[in-house]
BABAMAR-75342 format. One record per atom (N, C-alpha, C): residue in three letters; chain; atom name; x negated, z, y negated. Coordinates in steps of 0.1 Angstrom, whole numbers. Layout:
// residues N
<site code="ala" unit="A" site="CA" u="X" w="Z" v="Y"/>
...
***
This chain:
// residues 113
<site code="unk" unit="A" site="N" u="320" w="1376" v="-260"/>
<site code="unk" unit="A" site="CA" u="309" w="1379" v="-252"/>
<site code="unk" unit="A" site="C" u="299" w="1387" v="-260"/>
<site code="unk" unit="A" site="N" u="304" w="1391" v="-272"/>
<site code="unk" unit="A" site="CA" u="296" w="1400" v="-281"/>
<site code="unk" unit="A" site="C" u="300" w="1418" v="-281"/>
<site code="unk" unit="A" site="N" u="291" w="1425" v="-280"/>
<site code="unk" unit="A" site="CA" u="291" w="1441" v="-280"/>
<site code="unk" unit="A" site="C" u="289" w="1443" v="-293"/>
<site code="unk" unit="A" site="N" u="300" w="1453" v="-298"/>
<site code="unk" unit="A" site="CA" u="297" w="1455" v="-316"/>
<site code="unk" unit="A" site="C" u="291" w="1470" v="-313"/>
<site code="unk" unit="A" site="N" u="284" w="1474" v="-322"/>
<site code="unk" unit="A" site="CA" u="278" w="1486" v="-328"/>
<site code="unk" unit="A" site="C" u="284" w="1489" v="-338"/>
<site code="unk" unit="A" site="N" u="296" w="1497" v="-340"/>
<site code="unk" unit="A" site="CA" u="298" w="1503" v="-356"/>
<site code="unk" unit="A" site="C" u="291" w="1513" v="-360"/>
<site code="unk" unit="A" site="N" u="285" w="1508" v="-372"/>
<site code="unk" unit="A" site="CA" u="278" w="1515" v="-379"/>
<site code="unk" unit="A" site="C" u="291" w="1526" v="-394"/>
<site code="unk" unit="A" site="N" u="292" w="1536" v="-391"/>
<site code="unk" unit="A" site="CA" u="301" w="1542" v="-399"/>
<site code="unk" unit="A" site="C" u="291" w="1546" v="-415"/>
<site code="unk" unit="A" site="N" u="304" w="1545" v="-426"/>
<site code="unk" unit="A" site="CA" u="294" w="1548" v="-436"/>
<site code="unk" unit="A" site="C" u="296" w="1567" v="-444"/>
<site code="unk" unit="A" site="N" u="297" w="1571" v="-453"/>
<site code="unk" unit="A" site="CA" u="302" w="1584" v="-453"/>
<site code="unk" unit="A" site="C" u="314" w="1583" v="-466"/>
<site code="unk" unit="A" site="N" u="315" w="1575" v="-475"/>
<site code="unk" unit="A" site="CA" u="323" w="1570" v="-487"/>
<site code="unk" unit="A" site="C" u="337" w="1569" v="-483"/>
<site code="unk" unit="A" site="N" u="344" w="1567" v="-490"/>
<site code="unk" unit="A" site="CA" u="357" w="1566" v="-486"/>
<site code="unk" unit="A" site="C" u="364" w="1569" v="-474"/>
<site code="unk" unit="A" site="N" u="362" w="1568" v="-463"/>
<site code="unk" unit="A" site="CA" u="370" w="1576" v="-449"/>
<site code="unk" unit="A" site="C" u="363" w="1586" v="-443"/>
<site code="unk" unit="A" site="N" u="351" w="1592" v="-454"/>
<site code="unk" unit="A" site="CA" u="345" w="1604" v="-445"/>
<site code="unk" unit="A" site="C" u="337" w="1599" v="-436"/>
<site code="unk" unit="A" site="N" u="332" w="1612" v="-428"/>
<site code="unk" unit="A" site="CA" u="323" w="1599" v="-416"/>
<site code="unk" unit="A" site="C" u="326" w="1596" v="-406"/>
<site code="unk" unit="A" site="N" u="338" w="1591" v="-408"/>
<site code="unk" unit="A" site="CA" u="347" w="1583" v="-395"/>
<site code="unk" unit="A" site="C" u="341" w="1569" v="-392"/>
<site code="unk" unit="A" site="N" u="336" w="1571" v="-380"/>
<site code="unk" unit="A" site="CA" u="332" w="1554" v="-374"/>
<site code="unk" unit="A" site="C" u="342" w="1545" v="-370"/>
<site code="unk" unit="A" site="N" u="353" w="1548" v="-374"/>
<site code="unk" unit="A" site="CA" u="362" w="1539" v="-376"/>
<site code="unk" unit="A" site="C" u="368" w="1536" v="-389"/>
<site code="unk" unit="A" site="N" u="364" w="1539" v="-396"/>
<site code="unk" unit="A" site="CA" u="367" w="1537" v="-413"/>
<site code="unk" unit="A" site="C" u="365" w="1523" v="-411"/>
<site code="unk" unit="A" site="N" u="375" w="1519" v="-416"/>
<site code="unk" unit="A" site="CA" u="374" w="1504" v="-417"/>
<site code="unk" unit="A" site="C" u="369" w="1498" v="-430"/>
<site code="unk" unit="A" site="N" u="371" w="1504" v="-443"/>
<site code="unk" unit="A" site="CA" u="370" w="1497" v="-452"/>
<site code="unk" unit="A" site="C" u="354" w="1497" v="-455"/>
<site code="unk" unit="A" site="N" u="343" w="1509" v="-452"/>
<site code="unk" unit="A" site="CA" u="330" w="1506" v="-452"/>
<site code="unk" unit="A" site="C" u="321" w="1508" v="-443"/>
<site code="unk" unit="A" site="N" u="330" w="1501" v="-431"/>
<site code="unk" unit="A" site="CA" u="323" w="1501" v="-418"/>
<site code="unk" unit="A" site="C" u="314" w="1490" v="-417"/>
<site code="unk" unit="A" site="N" u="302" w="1492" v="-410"/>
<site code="unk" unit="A" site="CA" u="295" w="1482" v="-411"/>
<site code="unk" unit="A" site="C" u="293" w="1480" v="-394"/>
<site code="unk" unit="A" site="N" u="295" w="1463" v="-389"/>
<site code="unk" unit="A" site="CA" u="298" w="1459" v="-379"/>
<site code="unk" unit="A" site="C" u="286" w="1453" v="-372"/>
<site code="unk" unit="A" site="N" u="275" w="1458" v="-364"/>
<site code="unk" unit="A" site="CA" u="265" w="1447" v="-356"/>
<site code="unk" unit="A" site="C" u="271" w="1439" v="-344"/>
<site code="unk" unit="A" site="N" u="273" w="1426" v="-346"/>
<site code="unk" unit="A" site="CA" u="274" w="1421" v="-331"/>
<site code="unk" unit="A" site="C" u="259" w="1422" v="-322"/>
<site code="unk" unit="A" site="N" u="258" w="1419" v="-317"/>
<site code="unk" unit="A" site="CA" u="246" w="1415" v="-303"/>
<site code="unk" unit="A" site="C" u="252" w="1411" v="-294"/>
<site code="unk" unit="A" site="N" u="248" w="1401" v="-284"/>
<site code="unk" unit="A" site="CA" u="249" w="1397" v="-276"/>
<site code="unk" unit="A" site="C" u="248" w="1400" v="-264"/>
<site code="unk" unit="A" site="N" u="258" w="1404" v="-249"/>
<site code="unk" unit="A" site="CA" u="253" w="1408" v="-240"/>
<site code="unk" unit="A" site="C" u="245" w="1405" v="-229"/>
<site code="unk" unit="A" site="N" u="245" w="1412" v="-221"/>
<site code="unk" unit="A" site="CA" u="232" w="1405" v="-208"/>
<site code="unk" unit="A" site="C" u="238" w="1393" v="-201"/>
<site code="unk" unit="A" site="N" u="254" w="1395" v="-199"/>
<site code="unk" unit="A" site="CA" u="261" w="1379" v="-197"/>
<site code="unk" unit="A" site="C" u="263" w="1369" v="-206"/>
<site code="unk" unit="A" site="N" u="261" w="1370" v="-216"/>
<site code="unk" unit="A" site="CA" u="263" w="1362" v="-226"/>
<site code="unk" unit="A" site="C" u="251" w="1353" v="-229"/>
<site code="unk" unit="A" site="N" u="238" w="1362" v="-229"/>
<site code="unk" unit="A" site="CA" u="223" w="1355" v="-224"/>
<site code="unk" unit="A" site="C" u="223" w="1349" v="-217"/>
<site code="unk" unit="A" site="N" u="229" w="1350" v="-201"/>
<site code="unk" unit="A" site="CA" u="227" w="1346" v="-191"/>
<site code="unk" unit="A" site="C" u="232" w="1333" v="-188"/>
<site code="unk" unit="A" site="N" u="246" w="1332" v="-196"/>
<site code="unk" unit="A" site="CA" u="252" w="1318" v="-191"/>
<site code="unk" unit="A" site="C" u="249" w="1310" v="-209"/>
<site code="unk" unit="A" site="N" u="244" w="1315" v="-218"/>
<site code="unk" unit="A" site="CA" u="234" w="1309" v="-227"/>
<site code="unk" unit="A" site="C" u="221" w="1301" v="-221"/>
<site code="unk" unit="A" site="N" u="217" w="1309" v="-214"/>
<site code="unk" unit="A" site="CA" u="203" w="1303" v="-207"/>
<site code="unk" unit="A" site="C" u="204" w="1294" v="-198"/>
<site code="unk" unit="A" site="N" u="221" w="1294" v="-186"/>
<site code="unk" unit="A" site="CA" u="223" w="1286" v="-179"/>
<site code="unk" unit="A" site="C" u="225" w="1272" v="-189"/>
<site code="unk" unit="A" site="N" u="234" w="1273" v="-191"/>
<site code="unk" unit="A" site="CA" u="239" w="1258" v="-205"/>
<site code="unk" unit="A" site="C" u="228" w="1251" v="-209"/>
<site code="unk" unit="A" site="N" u="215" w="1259" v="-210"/>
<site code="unk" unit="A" site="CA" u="202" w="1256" v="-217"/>
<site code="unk" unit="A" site="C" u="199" w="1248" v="-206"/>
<site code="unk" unit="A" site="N" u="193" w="1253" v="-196"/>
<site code="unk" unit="A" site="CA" u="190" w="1251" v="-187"/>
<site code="unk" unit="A" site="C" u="197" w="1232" v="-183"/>
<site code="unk" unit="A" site="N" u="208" w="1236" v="-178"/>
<site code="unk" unit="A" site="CA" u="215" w="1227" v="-176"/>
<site code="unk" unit="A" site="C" u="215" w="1214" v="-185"/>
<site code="unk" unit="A" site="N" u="214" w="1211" v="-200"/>
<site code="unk" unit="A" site="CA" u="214" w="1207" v="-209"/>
<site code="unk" unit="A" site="C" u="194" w="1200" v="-204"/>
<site code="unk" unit="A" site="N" u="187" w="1208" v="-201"/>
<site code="unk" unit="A" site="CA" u="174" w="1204" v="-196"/>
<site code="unk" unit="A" site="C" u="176" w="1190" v="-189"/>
<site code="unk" unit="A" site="N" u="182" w="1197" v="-174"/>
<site code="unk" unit="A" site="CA" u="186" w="1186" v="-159"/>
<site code="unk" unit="A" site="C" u="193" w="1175" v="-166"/>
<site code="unk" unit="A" site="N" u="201" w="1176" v="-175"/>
<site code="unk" unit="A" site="CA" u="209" w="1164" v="-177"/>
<site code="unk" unit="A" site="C" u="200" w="1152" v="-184"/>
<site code="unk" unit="A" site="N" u="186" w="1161" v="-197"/>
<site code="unk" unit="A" site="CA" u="180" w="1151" v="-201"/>
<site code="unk" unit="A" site="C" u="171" w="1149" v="-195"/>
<site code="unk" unit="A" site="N" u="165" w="1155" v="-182"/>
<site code="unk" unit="A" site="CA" u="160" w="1150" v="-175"/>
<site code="unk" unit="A" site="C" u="161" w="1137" v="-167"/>
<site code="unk" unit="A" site="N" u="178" w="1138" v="-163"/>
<site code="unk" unit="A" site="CA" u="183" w="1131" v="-153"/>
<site code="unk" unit="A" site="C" u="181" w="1120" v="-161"/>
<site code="unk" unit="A" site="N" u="186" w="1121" v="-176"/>
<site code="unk" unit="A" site="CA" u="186" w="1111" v="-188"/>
<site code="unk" unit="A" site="C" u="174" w="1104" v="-187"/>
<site code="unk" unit="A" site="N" u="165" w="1109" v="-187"/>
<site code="unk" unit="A" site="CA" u="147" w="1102" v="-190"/>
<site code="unk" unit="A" site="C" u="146" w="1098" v="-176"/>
<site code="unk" unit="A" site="N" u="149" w="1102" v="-164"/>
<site code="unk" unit="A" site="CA" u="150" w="1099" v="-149"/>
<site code="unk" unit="A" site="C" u="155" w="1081" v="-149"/>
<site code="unk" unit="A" site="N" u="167" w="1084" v="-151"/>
<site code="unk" unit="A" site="CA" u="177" w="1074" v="-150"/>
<site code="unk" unit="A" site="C" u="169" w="1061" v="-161"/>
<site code="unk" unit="A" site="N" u="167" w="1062" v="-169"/>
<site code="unk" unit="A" site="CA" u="162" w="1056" v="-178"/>
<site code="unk" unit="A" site="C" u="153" w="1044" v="-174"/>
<site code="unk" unit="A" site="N" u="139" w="1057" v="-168"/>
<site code="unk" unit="A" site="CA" u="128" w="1051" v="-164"/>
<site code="unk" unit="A" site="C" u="133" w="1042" v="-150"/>
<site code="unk" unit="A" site="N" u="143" w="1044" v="-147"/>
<site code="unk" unit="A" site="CA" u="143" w="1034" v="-129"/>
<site code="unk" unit="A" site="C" u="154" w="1022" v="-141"/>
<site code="unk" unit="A" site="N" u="162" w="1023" v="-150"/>
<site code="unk" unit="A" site="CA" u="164" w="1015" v="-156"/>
<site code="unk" unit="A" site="C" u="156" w="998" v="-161"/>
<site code="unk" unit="A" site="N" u="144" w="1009" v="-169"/>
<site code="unk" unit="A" site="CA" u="133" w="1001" v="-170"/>
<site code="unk" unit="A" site="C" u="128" w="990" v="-160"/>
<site code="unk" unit="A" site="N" u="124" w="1000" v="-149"/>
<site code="unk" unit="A" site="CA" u="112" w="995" v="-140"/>
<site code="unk" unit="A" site="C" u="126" w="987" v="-136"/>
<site code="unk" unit="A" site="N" u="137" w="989" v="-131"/>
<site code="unk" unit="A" site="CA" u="147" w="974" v="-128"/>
<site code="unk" unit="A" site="C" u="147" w="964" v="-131"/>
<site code="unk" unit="A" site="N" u="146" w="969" v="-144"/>
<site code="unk" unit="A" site="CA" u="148" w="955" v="-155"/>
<site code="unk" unit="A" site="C" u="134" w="945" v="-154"/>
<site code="unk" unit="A" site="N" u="124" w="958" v="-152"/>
<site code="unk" unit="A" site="CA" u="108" w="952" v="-149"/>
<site code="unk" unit="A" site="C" u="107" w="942" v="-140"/>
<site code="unk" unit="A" site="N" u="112" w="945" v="-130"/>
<site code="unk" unit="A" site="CA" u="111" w="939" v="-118"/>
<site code="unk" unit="A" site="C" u="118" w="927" v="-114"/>
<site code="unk" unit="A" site="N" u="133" w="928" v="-121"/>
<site code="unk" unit="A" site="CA" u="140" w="917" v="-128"/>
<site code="unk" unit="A" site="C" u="133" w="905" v="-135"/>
<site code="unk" unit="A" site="N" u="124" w="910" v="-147"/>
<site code="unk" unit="A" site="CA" u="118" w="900" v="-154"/>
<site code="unk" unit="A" site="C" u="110" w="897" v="-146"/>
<site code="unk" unit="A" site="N" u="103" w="899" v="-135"/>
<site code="unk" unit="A" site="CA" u="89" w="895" v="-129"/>
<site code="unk" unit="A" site="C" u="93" w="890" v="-119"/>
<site code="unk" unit="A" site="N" u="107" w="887" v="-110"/>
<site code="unk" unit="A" site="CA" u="115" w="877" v="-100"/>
<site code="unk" unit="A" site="C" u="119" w="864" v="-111"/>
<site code="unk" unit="A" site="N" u="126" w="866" v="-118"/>
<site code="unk" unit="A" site="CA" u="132" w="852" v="-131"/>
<site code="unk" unit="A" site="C" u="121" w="846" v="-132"/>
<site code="unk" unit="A" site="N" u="104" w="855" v="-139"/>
<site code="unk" unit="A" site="CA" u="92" w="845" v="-136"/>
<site code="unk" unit="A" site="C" u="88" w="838" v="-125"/>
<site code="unk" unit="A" site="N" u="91" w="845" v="-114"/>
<site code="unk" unit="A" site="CA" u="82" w="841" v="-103"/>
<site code="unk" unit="A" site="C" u="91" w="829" v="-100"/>
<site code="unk" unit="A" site="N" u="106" w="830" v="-100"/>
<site code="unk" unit="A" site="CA" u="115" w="821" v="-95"/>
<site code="unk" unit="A" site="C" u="113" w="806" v="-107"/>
<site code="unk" unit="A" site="N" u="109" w="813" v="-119"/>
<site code="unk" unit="A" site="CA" u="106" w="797" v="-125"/>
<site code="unk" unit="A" site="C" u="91" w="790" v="-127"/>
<site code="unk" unit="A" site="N" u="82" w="799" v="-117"/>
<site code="unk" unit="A" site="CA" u="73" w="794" v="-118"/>
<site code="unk" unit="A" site="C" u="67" w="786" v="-106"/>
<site code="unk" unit="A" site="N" u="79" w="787" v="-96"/>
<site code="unk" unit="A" site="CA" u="78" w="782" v="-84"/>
<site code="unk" unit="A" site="C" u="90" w="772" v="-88"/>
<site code="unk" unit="A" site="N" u="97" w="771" v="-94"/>
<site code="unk" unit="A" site="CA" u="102" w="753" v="-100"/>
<site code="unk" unit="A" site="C" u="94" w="748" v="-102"/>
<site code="unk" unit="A" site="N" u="87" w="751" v="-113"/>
<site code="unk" unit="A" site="CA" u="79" w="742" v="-119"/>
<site code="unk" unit="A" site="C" u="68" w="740" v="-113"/>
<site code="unk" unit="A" site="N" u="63" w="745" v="-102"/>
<site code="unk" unit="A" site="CA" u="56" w="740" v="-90"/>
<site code="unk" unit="A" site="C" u="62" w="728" v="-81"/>
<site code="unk" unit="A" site="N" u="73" w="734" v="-80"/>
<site code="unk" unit="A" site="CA" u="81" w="724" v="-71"/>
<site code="unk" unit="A" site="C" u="81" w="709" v="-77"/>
<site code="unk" unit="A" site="N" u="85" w="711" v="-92"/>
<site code="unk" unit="A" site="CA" u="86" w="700" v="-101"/>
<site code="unk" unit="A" site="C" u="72" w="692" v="-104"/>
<site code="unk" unit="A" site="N" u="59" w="696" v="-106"/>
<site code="unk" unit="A" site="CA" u="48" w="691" v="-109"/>
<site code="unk" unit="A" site="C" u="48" w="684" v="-91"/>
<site code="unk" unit="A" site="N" u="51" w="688" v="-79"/>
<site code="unk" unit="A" site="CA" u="50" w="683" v="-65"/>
<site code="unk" unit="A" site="C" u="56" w="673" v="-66"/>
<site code="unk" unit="A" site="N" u="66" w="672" v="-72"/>
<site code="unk" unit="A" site="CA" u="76" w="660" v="-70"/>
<site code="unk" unit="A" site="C" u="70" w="651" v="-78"/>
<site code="unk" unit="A" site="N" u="68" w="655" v="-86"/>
<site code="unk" unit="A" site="CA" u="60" w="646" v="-102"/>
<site code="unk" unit="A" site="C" u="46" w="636" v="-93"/>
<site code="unk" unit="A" site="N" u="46" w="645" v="-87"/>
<site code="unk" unit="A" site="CA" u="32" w="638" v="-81"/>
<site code="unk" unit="A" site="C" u="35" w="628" v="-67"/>
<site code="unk" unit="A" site="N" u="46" w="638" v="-58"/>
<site code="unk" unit="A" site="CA" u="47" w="625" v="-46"/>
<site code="unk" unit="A" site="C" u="54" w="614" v="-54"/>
<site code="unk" unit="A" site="N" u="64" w="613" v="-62"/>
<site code="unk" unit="A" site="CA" u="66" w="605" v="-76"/>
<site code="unk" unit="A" site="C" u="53" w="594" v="-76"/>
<site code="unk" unit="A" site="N" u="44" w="598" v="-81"/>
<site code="unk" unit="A" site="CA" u="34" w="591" v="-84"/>
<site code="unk" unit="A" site="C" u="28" w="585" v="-76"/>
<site code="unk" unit="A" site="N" u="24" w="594" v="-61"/>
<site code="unk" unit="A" site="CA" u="17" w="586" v="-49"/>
<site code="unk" unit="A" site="C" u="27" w="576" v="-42"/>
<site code="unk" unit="A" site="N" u="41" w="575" v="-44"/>
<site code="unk" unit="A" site="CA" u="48" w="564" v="-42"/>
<site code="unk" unit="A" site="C" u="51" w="551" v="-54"/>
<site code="unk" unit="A" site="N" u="49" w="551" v="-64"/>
<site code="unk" unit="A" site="CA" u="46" w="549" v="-71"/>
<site code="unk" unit="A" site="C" u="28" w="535" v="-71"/>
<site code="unk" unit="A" site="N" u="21" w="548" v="-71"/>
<site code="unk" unit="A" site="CA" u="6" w="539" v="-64"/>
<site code="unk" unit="A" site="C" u="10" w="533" v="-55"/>
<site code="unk" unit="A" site="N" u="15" w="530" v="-43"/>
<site code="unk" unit="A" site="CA" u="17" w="525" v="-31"/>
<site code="unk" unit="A" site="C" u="23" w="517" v="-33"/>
<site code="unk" unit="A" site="N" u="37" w="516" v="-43"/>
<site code="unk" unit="A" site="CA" u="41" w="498" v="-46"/>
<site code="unk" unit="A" site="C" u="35" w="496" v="-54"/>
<site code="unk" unit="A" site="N" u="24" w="496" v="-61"/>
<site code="unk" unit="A" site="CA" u="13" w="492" v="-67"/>
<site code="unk" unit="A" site="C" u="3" w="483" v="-59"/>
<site code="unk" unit="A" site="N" u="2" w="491" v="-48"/>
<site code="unk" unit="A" site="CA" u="-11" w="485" v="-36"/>
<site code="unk" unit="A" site="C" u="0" w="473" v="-29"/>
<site code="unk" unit="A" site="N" u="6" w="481" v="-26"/>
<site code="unk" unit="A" site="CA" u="21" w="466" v="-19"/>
<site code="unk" unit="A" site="C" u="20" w="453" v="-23"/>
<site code="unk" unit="A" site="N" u="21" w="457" v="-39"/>
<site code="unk" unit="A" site="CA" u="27" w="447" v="-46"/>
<site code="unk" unit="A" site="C" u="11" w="434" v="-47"/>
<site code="unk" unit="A" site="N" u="1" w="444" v="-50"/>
<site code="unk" unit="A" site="CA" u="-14" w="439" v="-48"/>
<site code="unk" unit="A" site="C" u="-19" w="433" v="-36"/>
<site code="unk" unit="A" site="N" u="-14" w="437" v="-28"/>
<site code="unk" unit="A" site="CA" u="-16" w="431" v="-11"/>
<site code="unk" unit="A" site="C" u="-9" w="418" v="-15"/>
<site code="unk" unit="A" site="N" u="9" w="419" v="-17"/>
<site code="unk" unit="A" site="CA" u="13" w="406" v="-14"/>
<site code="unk" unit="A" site="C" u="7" w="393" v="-28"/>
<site code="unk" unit="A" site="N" u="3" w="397" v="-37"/>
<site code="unk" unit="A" site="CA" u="-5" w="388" v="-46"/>
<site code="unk" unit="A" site="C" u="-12" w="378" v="-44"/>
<site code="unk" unit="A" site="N" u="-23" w="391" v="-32"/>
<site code="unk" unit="A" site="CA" u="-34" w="387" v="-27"/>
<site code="unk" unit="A" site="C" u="-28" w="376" v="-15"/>
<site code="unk" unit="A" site="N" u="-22" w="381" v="-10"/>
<site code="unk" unit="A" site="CA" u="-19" w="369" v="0"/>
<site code="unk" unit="A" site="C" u="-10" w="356" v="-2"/>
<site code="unk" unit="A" site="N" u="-4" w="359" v="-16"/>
<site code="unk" unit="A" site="CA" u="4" w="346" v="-22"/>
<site code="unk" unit="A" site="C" u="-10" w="337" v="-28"/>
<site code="unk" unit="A" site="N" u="-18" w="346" v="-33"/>
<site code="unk" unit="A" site="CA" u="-35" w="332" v="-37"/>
<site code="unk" unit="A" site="C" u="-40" w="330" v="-29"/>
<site code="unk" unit="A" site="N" u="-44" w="337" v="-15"/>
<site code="unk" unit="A" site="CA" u="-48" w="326" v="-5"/>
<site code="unk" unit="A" site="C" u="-37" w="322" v="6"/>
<site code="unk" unit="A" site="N" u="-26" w="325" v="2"/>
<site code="unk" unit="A" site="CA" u="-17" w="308" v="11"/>
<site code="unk" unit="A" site="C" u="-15" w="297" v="-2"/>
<site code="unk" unit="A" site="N" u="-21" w="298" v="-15"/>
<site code="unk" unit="A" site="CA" u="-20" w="287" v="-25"/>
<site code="unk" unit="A" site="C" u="-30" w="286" v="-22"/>
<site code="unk" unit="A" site="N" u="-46" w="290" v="-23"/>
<site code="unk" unit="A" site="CA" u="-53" w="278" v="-23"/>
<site code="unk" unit="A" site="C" u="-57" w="277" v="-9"/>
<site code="unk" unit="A" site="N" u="-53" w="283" v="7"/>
<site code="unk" unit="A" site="CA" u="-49" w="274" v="17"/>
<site code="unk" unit="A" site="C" u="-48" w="264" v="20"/>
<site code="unk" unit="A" site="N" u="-32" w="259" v="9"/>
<site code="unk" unit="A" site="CA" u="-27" w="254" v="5"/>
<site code="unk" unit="A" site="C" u="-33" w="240" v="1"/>
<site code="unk" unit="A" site="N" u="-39" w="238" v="-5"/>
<site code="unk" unit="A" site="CA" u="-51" w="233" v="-19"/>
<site code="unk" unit="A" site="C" u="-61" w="225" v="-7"/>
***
């Protein structure tokens, strides 16, 4: 995809621009050659775009991930301090039970009496 310029020299083959032995060769590049250079570039852009794109929704997944796992274990351990506690309010209550029937075994003893 390269256009040569021969540059001919005048030494040895005269000034034939095709003298090969002191011909001097410019490549350059042509207008299609730029073109699908600049596409490739281009394209090489979109992909690290898509790359940094893709990435960031990576992230924010993962974000949003960590911040359900918290919420989901911070509503156990709600659940669990609830239980911990009707736990306890049953708990008090064969406390008071047990205090009632006390109370009423000392006055049928000294009834009793």
């Amino acid at each position: 995809e390269l256009s040569s310029l021969a540059v001919g020299t005048s030494s040895g083959s005269g000034n034939s621009i095709t003298g090969i032995r002191n011909a001097l060769c410019i490549l350059f590049p042509t207008e299609r050659s730029r073109d699908r250079e600049r596409e490739r570039e281009q394209a090489r852009e979109r992909e690290s775009v898509r790359g940094n794109v893709r990435a960031r929704e990576i992230n924010k997944e993962r974000a949003r991930e960590s911040e359900r796992k918290q919420e989901r274990e911070s509503e156990r351990e709600r659940d669990k301090e609830k239980e911990q506690e009707r736990e306890r309010e049953r708990e008090r209550e064969r406390d008071r039970g047990r205090a009632r029937e006390r109370q009423q075994e000392s006055k049928r003893d000294r009834e009793r009496k």
